[in-house]
C-alpha positions as CSV (number, residue, x, y, z in Angstrom):
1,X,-19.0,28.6,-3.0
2,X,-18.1,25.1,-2.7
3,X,-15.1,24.2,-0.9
4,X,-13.4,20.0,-0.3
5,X,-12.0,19.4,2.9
6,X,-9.6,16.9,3.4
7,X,-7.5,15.4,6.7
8,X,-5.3,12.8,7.4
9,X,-3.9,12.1,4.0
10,X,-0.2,11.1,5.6
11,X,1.1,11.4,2.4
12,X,-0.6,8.0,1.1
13,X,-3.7,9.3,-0.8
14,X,-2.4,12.1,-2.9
15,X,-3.9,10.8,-6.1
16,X,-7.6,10.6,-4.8
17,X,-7.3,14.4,-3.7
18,X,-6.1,15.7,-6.7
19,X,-8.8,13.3,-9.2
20,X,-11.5,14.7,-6.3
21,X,-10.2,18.2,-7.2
22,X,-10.3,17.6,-11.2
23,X,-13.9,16.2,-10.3
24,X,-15.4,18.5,-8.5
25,X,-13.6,21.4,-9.8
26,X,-14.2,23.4,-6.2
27,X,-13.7,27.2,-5.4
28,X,-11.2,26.5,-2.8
29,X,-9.8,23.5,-0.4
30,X,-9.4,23.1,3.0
31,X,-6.6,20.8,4.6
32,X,-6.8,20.0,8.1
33,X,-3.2,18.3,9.2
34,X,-1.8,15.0,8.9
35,X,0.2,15.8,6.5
36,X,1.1,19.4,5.1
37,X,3.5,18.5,2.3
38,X,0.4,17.2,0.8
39,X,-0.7,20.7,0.2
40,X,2.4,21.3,-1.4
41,X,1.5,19.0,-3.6
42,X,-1.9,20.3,-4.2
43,X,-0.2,23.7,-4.8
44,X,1.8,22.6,-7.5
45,X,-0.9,21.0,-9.5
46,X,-3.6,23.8,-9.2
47,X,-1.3,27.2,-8.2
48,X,-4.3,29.0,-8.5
49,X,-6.6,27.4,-6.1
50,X,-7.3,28.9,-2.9
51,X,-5.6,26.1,-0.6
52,X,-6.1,26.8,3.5
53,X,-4.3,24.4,5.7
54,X,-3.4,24.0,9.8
55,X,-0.4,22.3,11.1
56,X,-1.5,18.5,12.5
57,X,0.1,16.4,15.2
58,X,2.3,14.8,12.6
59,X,3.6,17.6,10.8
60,X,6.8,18.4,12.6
61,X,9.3,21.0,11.9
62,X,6.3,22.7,10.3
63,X,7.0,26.2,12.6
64,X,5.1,28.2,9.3
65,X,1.8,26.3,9.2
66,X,-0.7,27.5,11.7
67,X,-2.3,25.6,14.3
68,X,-5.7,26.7,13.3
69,X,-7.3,29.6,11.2
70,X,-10.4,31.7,10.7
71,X,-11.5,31.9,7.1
72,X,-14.2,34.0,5.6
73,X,-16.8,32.8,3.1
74,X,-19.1,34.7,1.6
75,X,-21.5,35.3,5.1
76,X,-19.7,32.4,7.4
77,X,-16.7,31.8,9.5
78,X,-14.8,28.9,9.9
79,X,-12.5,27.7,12.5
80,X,-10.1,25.4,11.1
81,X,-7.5,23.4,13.3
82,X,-6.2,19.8,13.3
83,X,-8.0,19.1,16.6
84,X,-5.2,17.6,18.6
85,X,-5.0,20.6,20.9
86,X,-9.0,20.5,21.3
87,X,-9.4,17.0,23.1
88,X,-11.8,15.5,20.1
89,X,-10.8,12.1,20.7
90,X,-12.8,12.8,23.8
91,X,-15.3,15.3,22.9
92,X,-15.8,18.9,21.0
93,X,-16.4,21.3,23.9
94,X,-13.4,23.3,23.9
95,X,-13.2,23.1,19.5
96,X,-17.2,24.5,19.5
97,X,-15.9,27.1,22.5
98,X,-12.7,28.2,20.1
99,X,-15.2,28.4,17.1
100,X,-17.8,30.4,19.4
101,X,-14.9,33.0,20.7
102,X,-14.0,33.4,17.3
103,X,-16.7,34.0,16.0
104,X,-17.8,31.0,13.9
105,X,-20.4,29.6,12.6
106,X,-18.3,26.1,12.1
107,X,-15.8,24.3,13.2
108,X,-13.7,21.8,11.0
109,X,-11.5,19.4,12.8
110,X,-9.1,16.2,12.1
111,X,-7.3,14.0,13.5
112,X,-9.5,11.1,14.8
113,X,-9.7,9.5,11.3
114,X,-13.5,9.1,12.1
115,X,-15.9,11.1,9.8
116,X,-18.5,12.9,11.6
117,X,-20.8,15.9,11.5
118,X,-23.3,17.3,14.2
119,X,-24.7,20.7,15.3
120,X,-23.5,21.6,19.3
121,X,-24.6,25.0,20.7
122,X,-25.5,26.3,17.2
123,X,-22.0,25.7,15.7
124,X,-21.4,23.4,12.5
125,X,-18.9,20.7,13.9
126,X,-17.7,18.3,11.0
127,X,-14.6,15.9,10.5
128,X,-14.1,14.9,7.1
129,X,-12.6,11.6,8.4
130,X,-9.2,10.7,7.1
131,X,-8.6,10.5,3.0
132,X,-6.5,7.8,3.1
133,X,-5.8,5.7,6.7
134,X,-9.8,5.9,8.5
135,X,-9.9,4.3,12.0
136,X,-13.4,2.3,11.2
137,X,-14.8,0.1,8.3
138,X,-16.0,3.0,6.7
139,X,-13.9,3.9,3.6
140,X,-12.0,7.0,3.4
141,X,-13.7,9.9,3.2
142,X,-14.1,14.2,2.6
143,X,-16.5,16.8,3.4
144,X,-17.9,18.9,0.8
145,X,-19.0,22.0,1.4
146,X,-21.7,24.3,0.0
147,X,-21.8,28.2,1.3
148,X,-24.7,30.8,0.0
149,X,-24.5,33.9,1.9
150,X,-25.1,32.0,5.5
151,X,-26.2,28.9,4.8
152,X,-24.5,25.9,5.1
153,X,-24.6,22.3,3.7
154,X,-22.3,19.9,4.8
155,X,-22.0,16.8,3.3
156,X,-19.6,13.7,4.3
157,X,-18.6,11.7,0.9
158,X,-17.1,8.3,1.2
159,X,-14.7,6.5,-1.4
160,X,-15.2,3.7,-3.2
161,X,-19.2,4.0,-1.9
162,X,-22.6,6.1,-2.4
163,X,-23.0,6.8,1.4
164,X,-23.1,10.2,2.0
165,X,-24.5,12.1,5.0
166,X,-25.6,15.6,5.1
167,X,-26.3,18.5,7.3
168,X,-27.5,22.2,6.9
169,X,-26.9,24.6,9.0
C-alpha cells in the first residue's frame, strides 16, 4: 500500500498536493496539520480516497479533527499527530513513547517544517517537512510511503529536486 504524507501546506501549496496525488496515484493520504481545510480540498477532488488527518497548531476552531490517530495498514500501526503537543522542536522522546504505548511501529509528525526520518527505540519516526513554507534551504517536501505486510520504506521526496532519502524499517 503506498500512502503520501503531507504537513504544513497553510493553505499555499494546494496545487502541488493534488498534481502529487494525480502522479502518484496512492492508496490513501495522510495529512499531518497546518492546515486542515486543505483536506477539504483534497476531499473534493478525489471523494474516494482514503484521506487521514490530525488537527495542527494552526487549525483553530477545528473541535472535529483529532489531535492524533492510530491507523492500520496492512501489518503496521501508525501514530499520526501534528507534533506540537510532543516537544519535536526539541526532540521525539515523548512522540516515539506515544507511538510505543499505542502500539506502533511509526510515528509521523509535523510541524517543524524540517524533513526528517530516523529509527529511535525501534520505532519509524519521519516528518515529511512542510509542502509549501520549509524552515531550511531544502525545498518543500513529502514522505512516501510503501507498506507490505510489516515492512516499511520510507522515503522523503523533495520538490523541484531529485534528493530523496530513504529508510526501511
Amino acid at each position: 500500500m503506498k500512502l503520501l504524507v503531507f504537513s504544513d501546506s497553510h493553505r499555499a501549496n494546494i496545487t502541488d498536493m493534488l498534481a502529487l496525488i494525480d502522479e502518484e496515484k496512492p492508496d490513501a493520504v495522510v495529512h499531518l496539520g497546518d492546515l486542515v481545510s486543505d483536506v477539504e480540498d483534497i476531499h473534493f477532488v478525489y471523494p474516494e480516497l482514503p484521506v487521514y488527518n490530525v488537527r495542527g497548531n494552526n487549525d483553530w476552531g477545528d473541535d472535529e479533527t483529532p489531535n492524533s490517530m492510530v491507523i492500520p495498514v496492512e501489518h503496521v500501526r501508525l501514530f499520526l499527530t501534528h507534533g506540537h503537543l510532543y516537544g519535536v522542536r526539541r526532540d521525539t522522546k515523548r512522540l516515539v513513547e506515544a507511538a510505543r504505548a499505542e502500539g506502533c511501529q511509526a510515528a509521523l509528525y509535523g510541524h517543524t517544517h524540517r524533513a526528517e526520518i530516523h529509527q529511535e527505540d525501534g520505532v519509524l519516526v519521519a516528518n515529511p517537512g512542510s509542502i509549501s513554507r520549509p524552515y531550511t534551504a531544502e525545498p518543500p517536501s513529502y514522505l512516501r510511503l510503501t507498506i507490505q505486510g510489516d515492512a516499511i520504506e520510507s522515503e522523503l521526496v523533495y520538490l523541484k529536486n531529485t534528493k530523496k532519502k530513504r529508510l526501511w524499517l
